[in-house]
Predicted model as a PDB file, atoms N, CA, C, CB and O in Angstrom, pLDDT in the B-factor column:
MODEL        1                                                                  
ATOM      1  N   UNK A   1       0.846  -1.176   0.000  1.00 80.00           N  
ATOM      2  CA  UNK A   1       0.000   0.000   0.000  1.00 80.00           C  
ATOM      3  C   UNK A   1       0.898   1.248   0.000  1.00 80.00           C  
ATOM      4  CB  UNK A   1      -0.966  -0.007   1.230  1.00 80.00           C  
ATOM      5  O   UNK A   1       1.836   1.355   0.790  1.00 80.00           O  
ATOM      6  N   UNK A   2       0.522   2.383  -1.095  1.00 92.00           N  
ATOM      7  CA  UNK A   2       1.025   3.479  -0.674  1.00 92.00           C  
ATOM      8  C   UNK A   2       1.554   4.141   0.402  1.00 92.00           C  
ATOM      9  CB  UNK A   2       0.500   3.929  -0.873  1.00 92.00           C  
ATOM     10  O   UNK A   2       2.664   4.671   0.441  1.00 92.00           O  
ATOM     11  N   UNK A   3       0.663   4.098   1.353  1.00 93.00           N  
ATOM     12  CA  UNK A   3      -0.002   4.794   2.585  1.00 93.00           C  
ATOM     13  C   UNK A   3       1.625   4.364   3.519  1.00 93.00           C  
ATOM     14  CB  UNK A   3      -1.947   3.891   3.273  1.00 93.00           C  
ATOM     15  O   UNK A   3       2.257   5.140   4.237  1.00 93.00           O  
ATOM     16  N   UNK A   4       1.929   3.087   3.242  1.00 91.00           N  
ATOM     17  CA  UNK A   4       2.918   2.081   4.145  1.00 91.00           C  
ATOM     18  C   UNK A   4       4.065   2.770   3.577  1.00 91.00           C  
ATOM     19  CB  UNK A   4       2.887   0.207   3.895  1.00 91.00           C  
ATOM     20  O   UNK A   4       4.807   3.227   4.446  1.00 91.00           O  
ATOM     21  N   UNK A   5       4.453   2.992   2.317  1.00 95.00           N  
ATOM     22  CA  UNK A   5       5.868   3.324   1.781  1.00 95.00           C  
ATOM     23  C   UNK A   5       6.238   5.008   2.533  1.00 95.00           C  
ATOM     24  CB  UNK A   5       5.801   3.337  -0.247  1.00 95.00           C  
ATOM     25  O   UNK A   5       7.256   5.532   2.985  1.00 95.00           O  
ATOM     26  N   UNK A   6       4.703   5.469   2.343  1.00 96.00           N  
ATOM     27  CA  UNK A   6       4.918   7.463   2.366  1.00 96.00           C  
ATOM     28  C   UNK A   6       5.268   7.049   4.525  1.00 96.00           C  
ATOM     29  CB  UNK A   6       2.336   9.086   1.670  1.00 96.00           C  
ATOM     30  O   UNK A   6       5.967   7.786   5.220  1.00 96.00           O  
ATOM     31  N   UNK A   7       4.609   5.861   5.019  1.00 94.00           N  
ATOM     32  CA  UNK A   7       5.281   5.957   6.077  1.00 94.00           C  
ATOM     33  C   UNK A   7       6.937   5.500   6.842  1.00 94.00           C  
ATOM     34  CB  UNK A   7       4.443   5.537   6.534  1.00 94.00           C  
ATOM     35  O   UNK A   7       7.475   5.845   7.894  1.00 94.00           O  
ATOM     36  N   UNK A   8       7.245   4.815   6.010  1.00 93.00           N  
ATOM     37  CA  UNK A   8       8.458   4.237   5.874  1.00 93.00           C  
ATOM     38  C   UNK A   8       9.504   5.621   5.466  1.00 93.00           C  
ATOM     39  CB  UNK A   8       8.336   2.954   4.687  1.00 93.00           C  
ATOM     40  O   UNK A   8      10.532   5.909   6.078  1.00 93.00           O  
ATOM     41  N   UNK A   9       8.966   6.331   4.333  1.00 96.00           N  
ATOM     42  CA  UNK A   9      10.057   7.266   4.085  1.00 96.00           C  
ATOM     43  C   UNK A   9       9.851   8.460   4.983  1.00 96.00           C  
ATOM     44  CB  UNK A   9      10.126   7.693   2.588  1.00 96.00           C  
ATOM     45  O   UNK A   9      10.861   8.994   5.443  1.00 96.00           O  
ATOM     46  N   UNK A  10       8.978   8.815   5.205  1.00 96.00           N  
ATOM     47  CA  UNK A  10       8.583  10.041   6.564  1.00 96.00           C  
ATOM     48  C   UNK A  10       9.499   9.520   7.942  1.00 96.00           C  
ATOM     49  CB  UNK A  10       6.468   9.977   7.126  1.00 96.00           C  
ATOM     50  O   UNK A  10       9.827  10.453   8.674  1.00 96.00           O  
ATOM     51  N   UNK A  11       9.874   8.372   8.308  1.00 94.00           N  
ATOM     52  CA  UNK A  11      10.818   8.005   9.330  1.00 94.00           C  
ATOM     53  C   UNK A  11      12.054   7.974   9.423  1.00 94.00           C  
ATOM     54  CB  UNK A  11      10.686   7.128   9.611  1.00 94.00           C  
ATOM     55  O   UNK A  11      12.836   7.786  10.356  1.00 94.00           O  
ATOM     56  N   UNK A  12      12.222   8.324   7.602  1.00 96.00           N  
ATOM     57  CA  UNK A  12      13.914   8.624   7.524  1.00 96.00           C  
ATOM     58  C   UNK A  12      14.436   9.451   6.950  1.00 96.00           C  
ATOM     59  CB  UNK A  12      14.657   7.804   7.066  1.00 96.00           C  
ATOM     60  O   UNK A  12      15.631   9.378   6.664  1.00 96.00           O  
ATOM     61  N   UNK A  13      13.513  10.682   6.557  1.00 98.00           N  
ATOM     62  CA  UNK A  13      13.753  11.944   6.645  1.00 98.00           C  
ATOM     63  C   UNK A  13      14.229  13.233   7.683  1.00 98.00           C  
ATOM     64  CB  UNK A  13      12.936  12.086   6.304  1.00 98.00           C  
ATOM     65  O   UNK A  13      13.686  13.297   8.786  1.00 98.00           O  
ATOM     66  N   UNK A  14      14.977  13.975   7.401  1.00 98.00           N  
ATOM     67  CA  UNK A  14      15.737  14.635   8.593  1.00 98.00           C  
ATOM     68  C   UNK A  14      13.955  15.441   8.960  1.00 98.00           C  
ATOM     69  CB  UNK A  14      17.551  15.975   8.027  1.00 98.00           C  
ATOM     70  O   UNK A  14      12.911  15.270   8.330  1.00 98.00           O  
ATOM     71  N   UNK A  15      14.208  16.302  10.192  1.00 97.00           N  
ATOM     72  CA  UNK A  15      13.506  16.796  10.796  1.00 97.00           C  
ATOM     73  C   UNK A  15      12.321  18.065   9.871  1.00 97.00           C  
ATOM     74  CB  UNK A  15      14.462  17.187  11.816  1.00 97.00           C  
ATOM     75  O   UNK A  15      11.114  17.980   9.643  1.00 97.00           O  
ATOM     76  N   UNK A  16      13.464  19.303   9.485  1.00 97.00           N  
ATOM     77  CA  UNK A  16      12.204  19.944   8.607  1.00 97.00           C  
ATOM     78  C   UNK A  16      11.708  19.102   7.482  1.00 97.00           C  
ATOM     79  CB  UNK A  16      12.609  21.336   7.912  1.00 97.00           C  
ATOM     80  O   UNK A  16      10.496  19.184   7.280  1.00 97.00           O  
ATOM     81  N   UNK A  17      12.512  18.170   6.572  1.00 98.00           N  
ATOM     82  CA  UNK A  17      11.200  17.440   5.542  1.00 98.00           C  
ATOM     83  C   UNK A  17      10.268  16.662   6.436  1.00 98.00           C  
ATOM     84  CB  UNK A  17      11.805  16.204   4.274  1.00 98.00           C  
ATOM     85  O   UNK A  17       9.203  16.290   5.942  1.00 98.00           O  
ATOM     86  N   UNK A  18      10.515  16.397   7.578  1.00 98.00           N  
ATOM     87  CA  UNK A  18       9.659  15.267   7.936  1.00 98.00           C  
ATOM     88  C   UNK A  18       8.287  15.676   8.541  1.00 98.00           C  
ATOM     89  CB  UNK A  18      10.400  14.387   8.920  1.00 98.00           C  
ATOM     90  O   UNK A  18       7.148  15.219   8.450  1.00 98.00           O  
ATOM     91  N   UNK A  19       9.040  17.064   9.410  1.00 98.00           N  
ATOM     92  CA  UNK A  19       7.948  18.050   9.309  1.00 98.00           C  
ATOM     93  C   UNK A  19       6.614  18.359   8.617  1.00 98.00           C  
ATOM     94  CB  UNK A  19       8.428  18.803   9.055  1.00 98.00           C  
ATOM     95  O   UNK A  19       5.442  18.205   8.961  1.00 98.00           O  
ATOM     96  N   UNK A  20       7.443  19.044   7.085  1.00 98.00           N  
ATOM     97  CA  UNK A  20       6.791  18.981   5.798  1.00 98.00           C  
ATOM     98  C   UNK A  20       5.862  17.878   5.414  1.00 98.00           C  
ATOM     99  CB  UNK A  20       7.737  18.990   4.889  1.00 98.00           C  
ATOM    100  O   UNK A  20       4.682  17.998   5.082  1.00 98.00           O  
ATOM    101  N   UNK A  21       6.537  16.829   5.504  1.00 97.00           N  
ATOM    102  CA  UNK A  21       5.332  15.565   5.116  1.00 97.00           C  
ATOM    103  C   UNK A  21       4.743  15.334   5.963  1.00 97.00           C  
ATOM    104  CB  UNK A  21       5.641  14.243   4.709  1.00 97.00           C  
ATOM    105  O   UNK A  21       3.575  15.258   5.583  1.00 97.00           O  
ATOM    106  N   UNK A  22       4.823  15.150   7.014  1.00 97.00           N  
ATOM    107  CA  UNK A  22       3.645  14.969   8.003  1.00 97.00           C  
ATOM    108  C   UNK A  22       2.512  16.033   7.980  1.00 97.00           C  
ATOM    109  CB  UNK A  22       4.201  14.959   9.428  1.00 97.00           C  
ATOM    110  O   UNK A  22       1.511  15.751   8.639  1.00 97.00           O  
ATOM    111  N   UNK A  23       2.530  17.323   7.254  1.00 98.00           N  
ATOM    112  CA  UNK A  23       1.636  18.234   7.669  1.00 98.00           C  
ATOM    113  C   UNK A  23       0.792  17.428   6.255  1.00 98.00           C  
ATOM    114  CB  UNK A  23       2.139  20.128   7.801  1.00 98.00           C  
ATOM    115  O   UNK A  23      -0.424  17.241   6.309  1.00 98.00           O  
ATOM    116  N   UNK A  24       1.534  17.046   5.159  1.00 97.00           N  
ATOM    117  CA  UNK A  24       0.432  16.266   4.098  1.00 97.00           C  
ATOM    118  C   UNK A  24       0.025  15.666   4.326  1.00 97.00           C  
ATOM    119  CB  UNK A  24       0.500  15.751   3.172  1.00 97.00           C  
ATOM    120  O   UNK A  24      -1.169  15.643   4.027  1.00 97.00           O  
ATOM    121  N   UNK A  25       0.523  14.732   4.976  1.00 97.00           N  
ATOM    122  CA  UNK A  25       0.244  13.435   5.628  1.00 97.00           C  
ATOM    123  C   UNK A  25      -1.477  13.448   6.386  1.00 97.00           C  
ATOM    124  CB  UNK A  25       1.594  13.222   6.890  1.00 97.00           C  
ATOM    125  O   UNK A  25      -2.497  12.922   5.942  1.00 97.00           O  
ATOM    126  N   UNK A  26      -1.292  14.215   7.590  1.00 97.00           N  
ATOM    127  CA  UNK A  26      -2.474  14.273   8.130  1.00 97.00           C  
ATOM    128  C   UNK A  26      -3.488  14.860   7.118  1.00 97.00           C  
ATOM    129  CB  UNK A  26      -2.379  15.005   9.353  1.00 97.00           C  
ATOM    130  O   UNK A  26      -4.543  14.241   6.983  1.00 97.00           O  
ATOM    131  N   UNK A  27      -3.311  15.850   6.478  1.00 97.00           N  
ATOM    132  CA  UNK A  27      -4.299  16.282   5.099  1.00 97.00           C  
ATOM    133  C   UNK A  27      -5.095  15.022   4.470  1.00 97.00           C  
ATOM    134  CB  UNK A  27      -3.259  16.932   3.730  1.00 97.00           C  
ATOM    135  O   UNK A  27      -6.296  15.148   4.232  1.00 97.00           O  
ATOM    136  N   UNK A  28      -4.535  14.009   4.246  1.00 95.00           N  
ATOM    137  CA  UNK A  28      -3.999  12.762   3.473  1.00 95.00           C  
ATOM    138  C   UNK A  28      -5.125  11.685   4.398  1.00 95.00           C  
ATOM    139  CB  UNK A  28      -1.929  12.418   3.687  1.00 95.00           C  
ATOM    140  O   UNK A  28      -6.234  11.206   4.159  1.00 95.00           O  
ATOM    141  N   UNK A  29      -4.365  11.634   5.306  1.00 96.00           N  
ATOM    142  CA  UNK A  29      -5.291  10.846   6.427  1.00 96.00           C  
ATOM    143  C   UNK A  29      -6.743  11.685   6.650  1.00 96.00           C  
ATOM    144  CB  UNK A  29      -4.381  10.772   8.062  1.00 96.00           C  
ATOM    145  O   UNK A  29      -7.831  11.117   6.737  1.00 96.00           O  
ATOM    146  N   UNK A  30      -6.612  12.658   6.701  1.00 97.00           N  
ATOM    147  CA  UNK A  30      -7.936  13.025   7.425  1.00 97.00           C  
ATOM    148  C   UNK A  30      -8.953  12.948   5.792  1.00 97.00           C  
ATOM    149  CB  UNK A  30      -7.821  14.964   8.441  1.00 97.00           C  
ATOM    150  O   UNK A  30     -10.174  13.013   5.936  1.00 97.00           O  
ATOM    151  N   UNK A  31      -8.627  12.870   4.945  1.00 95.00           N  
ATOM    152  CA  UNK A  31      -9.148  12.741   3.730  1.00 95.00           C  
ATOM    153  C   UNK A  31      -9.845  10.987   3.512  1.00 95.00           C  
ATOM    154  CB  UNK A  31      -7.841  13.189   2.678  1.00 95.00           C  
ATOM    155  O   UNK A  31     -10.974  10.533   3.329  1.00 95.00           O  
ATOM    156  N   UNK A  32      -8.697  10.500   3.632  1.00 94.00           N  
ATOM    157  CA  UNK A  32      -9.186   8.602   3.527  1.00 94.00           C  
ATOM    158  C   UNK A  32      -9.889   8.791   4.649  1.00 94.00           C  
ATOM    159  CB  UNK A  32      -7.855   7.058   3.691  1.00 94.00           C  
ATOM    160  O   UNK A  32     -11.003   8.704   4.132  1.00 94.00           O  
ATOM    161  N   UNK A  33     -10.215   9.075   6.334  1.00 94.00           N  
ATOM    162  CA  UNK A  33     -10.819   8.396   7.307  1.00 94.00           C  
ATOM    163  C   UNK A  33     -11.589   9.004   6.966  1.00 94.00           C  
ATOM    164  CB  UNK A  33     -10.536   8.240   8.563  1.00 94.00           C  
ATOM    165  O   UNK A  33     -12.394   8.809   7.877  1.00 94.00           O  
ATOM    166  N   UNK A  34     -12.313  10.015   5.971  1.00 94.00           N  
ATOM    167  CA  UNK A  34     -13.504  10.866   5.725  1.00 94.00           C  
ATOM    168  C   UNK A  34     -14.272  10.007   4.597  1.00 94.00           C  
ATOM    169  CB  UNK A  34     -13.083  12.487   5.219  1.00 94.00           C  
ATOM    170  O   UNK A  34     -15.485   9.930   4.405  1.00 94.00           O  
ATOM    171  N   UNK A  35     -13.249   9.406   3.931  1.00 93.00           N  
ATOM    172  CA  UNK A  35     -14.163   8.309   2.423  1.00 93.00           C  
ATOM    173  C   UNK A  35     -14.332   6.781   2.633  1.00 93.00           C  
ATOM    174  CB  UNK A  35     -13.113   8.252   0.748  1.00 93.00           C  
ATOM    175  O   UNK A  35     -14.997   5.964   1.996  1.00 93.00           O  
ATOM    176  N   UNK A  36     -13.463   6.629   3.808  1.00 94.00           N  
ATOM    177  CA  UNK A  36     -13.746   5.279   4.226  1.00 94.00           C  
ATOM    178  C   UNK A  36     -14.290   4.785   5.772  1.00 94.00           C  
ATOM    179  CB  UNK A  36     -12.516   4.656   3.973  1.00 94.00           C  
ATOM    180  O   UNK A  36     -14.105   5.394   6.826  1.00 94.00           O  
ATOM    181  N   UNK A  37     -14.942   3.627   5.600  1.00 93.00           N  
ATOM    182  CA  UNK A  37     -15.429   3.330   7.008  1.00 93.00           C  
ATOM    183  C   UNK A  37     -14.155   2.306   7.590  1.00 93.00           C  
ATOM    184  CB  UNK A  37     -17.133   2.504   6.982  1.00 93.00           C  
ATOM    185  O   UNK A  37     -13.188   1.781   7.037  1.00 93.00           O  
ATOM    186  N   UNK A  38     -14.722   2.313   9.115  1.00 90.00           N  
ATOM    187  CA  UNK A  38     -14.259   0.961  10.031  1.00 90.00           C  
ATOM    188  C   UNK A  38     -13.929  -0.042   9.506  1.00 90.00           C  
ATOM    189  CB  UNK A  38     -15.123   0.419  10.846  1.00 90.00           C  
ATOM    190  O   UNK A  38     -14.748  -0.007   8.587  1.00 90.00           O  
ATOM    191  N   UNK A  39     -13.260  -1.125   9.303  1.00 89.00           N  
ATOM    192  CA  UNK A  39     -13.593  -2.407   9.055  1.00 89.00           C  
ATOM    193  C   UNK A  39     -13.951  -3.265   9.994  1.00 89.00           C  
ATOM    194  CB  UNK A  39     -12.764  -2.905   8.506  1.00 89.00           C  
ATOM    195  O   UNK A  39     -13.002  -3.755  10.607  1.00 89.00           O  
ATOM    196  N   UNK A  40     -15.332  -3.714  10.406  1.00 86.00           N  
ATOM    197  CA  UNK A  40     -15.710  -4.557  11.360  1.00 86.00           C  
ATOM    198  C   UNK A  40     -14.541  -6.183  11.611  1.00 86.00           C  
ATOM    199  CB  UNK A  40     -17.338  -4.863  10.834  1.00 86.00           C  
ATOM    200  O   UNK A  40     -13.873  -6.761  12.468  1.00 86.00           O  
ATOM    201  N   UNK A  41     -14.806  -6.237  10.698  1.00 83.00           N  
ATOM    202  CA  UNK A  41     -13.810  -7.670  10.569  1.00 83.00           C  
ATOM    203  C   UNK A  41     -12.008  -7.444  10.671  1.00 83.00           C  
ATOM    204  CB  UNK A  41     -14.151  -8.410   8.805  1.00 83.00           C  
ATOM    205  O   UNK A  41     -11.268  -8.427  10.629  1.00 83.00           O  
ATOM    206  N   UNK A  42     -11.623  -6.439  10.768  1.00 77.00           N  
ATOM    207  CA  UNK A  42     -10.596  -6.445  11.068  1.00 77.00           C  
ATOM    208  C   UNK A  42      -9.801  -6.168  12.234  1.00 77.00           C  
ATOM    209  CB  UNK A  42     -10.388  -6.040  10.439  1.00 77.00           C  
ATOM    210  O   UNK A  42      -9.747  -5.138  12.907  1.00 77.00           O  
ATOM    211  N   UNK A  43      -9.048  -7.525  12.389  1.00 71.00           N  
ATOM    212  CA  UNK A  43      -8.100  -7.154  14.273  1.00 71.00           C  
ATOM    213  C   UNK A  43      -8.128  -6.741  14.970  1.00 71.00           C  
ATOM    214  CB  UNK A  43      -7.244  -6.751  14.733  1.00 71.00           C  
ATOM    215  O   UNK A  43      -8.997  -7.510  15.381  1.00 71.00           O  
ATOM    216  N   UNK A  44      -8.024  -6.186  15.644  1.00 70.00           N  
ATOM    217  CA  UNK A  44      -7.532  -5.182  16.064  1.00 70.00           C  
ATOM    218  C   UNK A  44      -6.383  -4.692  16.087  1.00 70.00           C  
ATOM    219  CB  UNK A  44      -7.768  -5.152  16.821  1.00 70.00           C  
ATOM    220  O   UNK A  44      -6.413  -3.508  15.749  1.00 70.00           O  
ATOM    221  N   UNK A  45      -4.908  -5.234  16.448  1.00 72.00           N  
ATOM    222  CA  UNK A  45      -3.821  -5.051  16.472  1.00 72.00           C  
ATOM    223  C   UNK A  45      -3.275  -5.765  15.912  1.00 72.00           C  
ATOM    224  CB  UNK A  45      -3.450  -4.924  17.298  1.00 72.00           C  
ATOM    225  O   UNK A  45      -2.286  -6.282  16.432  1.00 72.00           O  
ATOM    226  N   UNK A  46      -3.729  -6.165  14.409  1.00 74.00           N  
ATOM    227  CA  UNK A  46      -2.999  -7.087  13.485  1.00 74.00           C  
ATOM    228  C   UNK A  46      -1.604  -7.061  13.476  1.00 74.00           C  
ATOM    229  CB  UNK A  46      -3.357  -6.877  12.203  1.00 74.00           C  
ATOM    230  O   UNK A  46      -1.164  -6.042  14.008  1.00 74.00           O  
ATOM    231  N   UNK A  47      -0.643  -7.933  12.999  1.00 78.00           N  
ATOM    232  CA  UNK A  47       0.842  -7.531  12.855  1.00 78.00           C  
ATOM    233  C   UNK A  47       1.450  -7.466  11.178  1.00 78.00           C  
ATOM    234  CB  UNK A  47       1.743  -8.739  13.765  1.00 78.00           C  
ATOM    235  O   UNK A  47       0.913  -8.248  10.393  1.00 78.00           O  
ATOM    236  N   UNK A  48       2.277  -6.775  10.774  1.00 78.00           N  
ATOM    237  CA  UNK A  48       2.860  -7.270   9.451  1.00 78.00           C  
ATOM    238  C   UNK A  48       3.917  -8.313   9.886  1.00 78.00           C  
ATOM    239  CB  UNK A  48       3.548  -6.025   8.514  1.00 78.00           C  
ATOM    240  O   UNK A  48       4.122  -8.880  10.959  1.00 78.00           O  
ATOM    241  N   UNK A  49       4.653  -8.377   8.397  1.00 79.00           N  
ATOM    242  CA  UNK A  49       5.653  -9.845   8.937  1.00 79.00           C  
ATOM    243  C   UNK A  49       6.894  -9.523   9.676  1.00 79.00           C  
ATOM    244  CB  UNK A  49       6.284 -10.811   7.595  1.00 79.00           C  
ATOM    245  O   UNK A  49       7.702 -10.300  10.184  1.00 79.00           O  
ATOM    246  N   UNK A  50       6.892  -8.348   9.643  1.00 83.00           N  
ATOM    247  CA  UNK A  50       7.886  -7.914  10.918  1.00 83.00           C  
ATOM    248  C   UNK A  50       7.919  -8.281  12.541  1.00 83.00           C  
ATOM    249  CB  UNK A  50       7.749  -6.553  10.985  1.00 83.00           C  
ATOM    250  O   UNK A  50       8.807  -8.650  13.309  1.00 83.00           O  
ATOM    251  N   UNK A  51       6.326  -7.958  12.689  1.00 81.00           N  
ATOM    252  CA  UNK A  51       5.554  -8.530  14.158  1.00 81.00           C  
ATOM    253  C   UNK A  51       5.613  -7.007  14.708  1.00 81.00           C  
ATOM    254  CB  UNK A  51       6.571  -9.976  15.362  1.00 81.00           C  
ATOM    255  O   UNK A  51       5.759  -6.742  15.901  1.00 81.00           O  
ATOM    256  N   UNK A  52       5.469  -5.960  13.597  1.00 82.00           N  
ATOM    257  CA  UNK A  52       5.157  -4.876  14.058  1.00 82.00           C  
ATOM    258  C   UNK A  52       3.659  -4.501  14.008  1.00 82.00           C  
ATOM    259  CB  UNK A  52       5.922  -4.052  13.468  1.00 82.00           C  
ATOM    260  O   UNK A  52       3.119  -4.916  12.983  1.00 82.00           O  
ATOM    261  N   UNK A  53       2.655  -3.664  15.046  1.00 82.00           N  
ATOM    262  CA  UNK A  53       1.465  -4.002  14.985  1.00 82.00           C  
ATOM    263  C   UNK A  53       1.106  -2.798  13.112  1.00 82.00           C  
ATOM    264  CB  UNK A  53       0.573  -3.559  16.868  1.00 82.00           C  
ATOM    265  O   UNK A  53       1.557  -1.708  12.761  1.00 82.00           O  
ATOM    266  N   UNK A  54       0.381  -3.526  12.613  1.00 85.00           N  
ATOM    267  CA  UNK A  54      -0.269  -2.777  11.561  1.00 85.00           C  
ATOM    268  C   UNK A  54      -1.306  -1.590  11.854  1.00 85.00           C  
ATOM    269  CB  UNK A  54      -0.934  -3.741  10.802  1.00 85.00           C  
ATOM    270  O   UNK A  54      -2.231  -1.610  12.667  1.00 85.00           O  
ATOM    271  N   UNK A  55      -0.883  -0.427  10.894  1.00 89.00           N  
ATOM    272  CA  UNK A  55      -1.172   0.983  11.050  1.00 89.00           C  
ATOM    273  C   UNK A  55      -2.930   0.926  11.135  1.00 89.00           C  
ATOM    274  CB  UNK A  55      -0.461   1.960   9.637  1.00 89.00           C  
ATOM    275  O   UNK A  55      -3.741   0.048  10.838  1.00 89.00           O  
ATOM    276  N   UNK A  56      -3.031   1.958  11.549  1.00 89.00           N  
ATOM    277  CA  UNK A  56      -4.887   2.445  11.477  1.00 89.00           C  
ATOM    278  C   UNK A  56      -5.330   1.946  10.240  1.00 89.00           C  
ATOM    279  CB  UNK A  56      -5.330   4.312  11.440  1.00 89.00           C  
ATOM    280  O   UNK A  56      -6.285   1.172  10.173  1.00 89.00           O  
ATOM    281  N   UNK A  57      -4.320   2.571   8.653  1.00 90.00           N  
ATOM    282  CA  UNK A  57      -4.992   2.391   7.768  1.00 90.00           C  
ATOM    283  C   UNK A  57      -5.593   1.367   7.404  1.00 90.00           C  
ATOM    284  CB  UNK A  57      -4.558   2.675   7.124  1.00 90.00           C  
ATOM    285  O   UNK A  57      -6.637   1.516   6.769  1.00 90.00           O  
ATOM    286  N   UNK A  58      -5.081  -0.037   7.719  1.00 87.00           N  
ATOM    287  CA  UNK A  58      -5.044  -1.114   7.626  1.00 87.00           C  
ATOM    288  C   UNK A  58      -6.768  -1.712   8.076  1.00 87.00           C  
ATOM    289  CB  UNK A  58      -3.777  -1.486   8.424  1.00 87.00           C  
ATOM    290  O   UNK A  58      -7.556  -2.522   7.590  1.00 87.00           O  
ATOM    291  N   UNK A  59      -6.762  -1.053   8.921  1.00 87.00           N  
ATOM    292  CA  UNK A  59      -8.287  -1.647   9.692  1.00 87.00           C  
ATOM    293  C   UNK A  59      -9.785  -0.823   8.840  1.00 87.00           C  
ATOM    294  CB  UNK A  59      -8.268  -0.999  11.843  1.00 87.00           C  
ATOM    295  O   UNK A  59     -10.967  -0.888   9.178  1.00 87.00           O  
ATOM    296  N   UNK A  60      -9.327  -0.281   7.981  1.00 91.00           N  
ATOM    297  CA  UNK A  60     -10.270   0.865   7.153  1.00 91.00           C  
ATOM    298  C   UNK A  60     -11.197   0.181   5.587  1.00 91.00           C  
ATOM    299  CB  UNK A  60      -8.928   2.299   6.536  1.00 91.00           C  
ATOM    300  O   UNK A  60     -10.626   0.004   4.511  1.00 91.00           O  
ATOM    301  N   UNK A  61     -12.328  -0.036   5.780  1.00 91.00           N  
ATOM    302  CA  UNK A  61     -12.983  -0.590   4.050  1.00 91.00           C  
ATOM    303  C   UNK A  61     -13.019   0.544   3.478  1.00 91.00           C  
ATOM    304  CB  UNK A  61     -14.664  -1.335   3.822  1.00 91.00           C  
ATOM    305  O   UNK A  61     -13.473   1.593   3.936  1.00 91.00           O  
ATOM    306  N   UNK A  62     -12.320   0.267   1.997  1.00 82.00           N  
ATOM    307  CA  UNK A  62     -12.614   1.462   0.571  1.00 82.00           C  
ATOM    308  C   UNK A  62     -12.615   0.561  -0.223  1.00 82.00           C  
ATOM    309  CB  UNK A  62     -11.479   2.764   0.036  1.00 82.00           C  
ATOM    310  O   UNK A  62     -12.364  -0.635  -0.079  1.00 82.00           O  
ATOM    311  N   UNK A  63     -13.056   1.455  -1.542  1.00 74.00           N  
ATOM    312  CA  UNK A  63     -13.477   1.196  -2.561  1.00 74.00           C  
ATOM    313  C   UNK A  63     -11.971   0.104  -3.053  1.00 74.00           C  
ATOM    314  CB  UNK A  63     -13.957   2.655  -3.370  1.00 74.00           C  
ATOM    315  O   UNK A  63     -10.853   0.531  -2.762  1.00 74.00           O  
ATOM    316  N   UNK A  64     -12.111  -1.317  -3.815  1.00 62.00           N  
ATOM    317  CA  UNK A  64     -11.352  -1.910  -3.841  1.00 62.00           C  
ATOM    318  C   UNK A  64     -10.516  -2.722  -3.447  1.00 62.00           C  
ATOM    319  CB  UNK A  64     -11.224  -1.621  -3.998  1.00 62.00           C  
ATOM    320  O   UNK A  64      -9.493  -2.942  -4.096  1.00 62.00           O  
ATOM    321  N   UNK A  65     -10.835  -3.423  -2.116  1.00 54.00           N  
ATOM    322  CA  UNK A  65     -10.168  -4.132  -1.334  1.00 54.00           C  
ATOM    323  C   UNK A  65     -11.417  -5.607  -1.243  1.00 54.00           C  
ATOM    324  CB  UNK A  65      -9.748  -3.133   0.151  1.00 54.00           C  
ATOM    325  O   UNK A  65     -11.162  -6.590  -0.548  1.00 54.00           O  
TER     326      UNK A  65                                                      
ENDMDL                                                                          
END                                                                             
């Protein structure tokens, strides 16, 4: 997913870009949690294969999944 990469590179950006993207970021987010619902059926604190817990976005139904 997009959403996973723009967070991966926002963590290894120095401080003012990271700044910068995070202010899109939430733009970004507050945009998808406005077009998409809950997902009832999903985890709660799912993990990826890291065994890191999986982001908000993750738990969200849109168009295409």
């Amino acid at each position: 997913m997009v959403r996973d990469q723009l967070a991966d590179l926002y963590r290894g950006l120095p401080p003012g870009a990271r700044s910068a993207l995070g202010r899109v970021l939430r733009t970004l987010d507050a945009e998808f949690c406005r077009r998409t619902l809950p997902d009832p059926a999903a985890v709660p604190v799912g993990r990826d294969r890291s065994g890191r817990p999986l982001p908000w976005w993750h738990r969200r139904l849109y168009e295409g999944t």
